[in-house]
N, C-alpha and C positions, 0 to 999 in steps of 0.2 A: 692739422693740429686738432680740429672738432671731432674726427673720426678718432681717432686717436684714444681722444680725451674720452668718450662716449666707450668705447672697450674699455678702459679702465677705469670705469664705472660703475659698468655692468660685470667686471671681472670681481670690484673688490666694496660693493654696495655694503655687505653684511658686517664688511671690516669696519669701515668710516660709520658706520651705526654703534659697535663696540669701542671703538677710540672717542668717538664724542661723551658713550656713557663714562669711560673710565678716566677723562682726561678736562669735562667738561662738565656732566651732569653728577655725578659723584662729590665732588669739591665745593660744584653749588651748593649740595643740599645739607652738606658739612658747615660749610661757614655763613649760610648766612641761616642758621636753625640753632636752637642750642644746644646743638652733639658738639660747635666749636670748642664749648665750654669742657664738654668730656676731656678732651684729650689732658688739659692741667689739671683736672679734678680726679679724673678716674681714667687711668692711660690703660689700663689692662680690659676695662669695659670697653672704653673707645675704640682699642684695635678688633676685637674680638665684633662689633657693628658694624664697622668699616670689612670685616672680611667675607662675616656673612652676609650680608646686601651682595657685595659681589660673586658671593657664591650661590647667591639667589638666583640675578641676573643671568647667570652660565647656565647654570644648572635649565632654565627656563629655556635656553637659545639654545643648548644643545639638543634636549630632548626633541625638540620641532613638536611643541604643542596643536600647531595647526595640523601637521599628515595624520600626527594620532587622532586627532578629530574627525578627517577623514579617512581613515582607516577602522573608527570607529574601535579603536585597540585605548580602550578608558584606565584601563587596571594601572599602566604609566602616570597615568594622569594623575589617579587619586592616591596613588602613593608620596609623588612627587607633592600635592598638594599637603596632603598630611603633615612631610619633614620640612617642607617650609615654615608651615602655618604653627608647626611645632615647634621648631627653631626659635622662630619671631617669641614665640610666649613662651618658654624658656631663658631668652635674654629679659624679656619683660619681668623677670621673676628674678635677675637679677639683684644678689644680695648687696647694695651698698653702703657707705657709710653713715650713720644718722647724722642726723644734723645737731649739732648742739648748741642747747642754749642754756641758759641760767635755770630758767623753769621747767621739770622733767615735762609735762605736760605738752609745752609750746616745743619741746623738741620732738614728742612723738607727733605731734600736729602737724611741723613743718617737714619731719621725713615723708608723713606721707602725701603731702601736699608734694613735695620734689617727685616722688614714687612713681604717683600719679600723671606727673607731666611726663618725666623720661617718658612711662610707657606709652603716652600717646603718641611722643614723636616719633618712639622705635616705630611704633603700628602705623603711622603715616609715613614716614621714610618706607618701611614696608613697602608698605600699598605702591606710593610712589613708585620704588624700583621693578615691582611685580608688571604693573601696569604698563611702564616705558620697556619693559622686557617683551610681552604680548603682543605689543604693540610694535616692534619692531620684528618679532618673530611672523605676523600675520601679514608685514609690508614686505619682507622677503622673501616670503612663501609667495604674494601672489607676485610680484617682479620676476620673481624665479616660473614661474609658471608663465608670466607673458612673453619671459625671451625663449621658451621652450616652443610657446604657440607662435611666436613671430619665425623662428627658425624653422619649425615643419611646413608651416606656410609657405616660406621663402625655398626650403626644398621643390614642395608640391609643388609652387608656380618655375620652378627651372623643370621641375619632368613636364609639365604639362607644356614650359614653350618648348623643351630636347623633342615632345611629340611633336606639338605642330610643327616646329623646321622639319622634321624626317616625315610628317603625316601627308600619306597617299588617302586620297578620297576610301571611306569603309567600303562605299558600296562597291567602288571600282573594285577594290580590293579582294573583297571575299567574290565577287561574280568571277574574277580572273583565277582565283584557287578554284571553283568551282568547275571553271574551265578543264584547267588543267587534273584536278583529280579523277575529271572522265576521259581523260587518254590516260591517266594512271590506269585505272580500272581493270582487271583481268591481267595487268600485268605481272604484278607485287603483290600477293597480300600485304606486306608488310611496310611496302612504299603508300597502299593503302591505308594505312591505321597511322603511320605517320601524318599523313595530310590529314587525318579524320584529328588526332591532337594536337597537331598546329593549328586548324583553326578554330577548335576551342580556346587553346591557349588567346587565341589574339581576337575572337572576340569575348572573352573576359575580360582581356586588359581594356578592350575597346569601352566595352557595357560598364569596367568601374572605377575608370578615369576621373569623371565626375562624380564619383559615390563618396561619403561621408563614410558609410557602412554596408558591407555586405553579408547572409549568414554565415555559418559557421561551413555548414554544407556546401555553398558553392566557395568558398576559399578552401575545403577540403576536395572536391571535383579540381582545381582548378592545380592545386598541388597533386594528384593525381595523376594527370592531364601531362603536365610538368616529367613526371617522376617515368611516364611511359616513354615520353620520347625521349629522354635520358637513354633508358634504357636501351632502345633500338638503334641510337648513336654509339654505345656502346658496347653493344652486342651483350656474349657473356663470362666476359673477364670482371666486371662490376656488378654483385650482389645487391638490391634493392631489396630490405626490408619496410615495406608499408603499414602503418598500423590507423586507423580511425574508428574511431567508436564515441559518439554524443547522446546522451540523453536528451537535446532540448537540441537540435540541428538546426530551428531555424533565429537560435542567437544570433547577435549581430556582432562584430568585430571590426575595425577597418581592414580596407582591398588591402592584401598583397603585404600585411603585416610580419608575416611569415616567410616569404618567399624568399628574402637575403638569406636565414639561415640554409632553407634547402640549397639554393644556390652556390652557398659556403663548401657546403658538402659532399657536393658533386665538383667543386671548381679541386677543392685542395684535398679529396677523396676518391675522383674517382680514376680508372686507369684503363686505356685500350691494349694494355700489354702484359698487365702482372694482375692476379686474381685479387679482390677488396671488397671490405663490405661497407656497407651504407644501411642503420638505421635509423629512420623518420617515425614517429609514435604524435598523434592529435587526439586527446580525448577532453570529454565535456562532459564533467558531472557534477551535478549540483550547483554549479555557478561557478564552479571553478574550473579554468581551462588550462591544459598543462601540455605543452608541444615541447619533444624533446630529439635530438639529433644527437648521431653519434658517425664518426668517423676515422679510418686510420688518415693519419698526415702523408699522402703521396708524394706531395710536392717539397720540396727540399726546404727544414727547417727555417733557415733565416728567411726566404722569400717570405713562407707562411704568416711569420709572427712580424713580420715587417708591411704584409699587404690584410693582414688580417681583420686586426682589432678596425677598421674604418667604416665598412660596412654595419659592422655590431654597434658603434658610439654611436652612428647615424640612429639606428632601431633602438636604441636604448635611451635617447633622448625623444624621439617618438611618443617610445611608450609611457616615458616620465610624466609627456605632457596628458595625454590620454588617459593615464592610468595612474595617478601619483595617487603613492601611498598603497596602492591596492595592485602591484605585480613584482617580481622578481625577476630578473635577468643572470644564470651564471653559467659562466663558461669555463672550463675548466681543460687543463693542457695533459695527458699523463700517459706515460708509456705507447710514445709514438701515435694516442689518440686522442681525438679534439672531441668534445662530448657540449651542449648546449641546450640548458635546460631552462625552458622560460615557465610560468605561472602568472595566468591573471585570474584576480577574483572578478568575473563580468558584473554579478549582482551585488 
């Protein structure tokens, strides 16, 4: 029952925060303030308060004031702030009826004595709902950011125990390829160059196991490294297009953020029997990183789009946690080819 209960918590947090405003705090601030009074006094003002507060609220919790914050993307911001703030003092200016009394005097007194109050309530009710909006937009943002980091966490420690069950001693390991690529030797060039990129490949994985980050450059070697021994398994029925070019190579990124797409694209693009191409593109300029793949679909449509998207929600929840606000992930399906364009802003 508690796990249970715990998923549908964390599935519908943002909900039970909108149901309490509209079902709970709205109503409070209605009746026991004197907008109750609105509704028999002035029902056309009253609803027109009642709609914009809640069009405040939304409007607030859609936009996600917090990513635009960190994404440093303000022009949202100060527009959004404007037609609120404009709103509120537009209903404040509110034409209503004077008040009348016997003495002309004491009725222009007492209208704007009433004048004066509405508008502070509207601008406190205001505030109020601005405030419980922000404030609930900043509790879901970072919630939403800690089950991102509890999930990549809980990935990282299942690869890192799938290593240790499968993990052979390093040193055993590479002394034993070492072994063996000197009876390769003189045999194969090309049984040669393969051992020479297996063991890069595996000690990369080895050396960034434990890394937070590595640079740009050695996750570009490492996809390289990758992209050779493809090839040589493939002989030359599978076209590999390679592209890397960075201005600032020794960026940091985390290990092997990349590597699922390449992998995507050799598993569901590449072919030992009918001619395909495969291009991979990594460039770094200005703080902005943009890895993009493209692929024809080999493998037979429903498999693809049925084993496909799992890999990518893995890396795309990743990168959310990593990089929220500040990357784009899109992958797009068209004329029998899979295409995969990612963008992070590093700085």
């Amino acid at each position: 029952m508690l796990p249970n209960l715990t998923k549908f918590l964390e599935n519908k947090t943002a909900l039970i925060f909108d149901i309490f405003f509209c079902a709970v705090l709205m109503p409070a601030l209605i009746l026991l303030g004197p907008a109750r009074y609105w509704l028999t006094s002035w029902p056309v003002f009253f609803w027109l308060v009642c709609g914009f507060l809640y069009l405040c609220y939304f409007a607030i919790r859609i936009i996600n004031v917090p990513r635009k914050i960190i994404s440093k993307s303000y022009a949202p911001l100060v527009g959004l702030t404007a037609v609120l703030v404009g709103g509120t003092y537009m209903l404040s200016r509110y034409r209503l009826p004077d008040v009348d009394f016997v003495t002309p005097y004491m009725s222009a007194y007492q209208t704007r004595i009433r004048d004066h109050g509405v508008m502070l309530t509207l601008w406190l009710m205001f505030s109020l709902v601005a405030g419980y909006s922000l404030s609930v937009a900043f509790v879901c943002e970072l919630y939403e950011q800690l089950l991102l980091k509890r999930q990549i966490e809980s990935q990282r420690d299942k690869a890192n125990l799938a290593m240790f069950k499968a993990q052979i001693s390093p040193h055993f390991l590479f002394n034993t390829l070492n072994s063996l690529y000197s009876l390769v030797i003189g045999t194969s060039e090309k049984a040669e160059d393969a051992f020479i990129k297996f063991t890069d490949i595996l000690k990369y994985t080895y050396s960034s196991i434990d890394k937070e980050w590595v640079t740009v450059d050695d996750e570009a070697g490492y996809i390289s490294s990758y992209i050779d021994l493809q090839a040589i398994r493939l002989d030359s029925h599978t076209h590999v297009e390679w592209n890397y070019k960075a201005d600032e190579p020794n960026a940091l990124i985390p290990p092997m953020v990349l590597l699922t797409f390449v992998e995507n694209a050799f598993k569901y693009g590449a072919s030992t029997r009918s001619d395909c191409h495969i291009s991979i593109s990594l460039t770094l300029y200005d703080g902005q990183l943009t890895f993009t793949t493209r692929n024809r679909i080999v493998k037979r449509a429903d498999e693809f789009r049925t084993e496909m998207p799992v890999g990518i929600e893995n890396c795309r929840a990743r990168l959310g946690a990593l990089y929220p606000g500040r990357h784009t992930l899109d992958t797009t399906e068209a004329d029998g080819e899979f295409f995969v364009t990612l963008n992070i802003q590093l700085q």
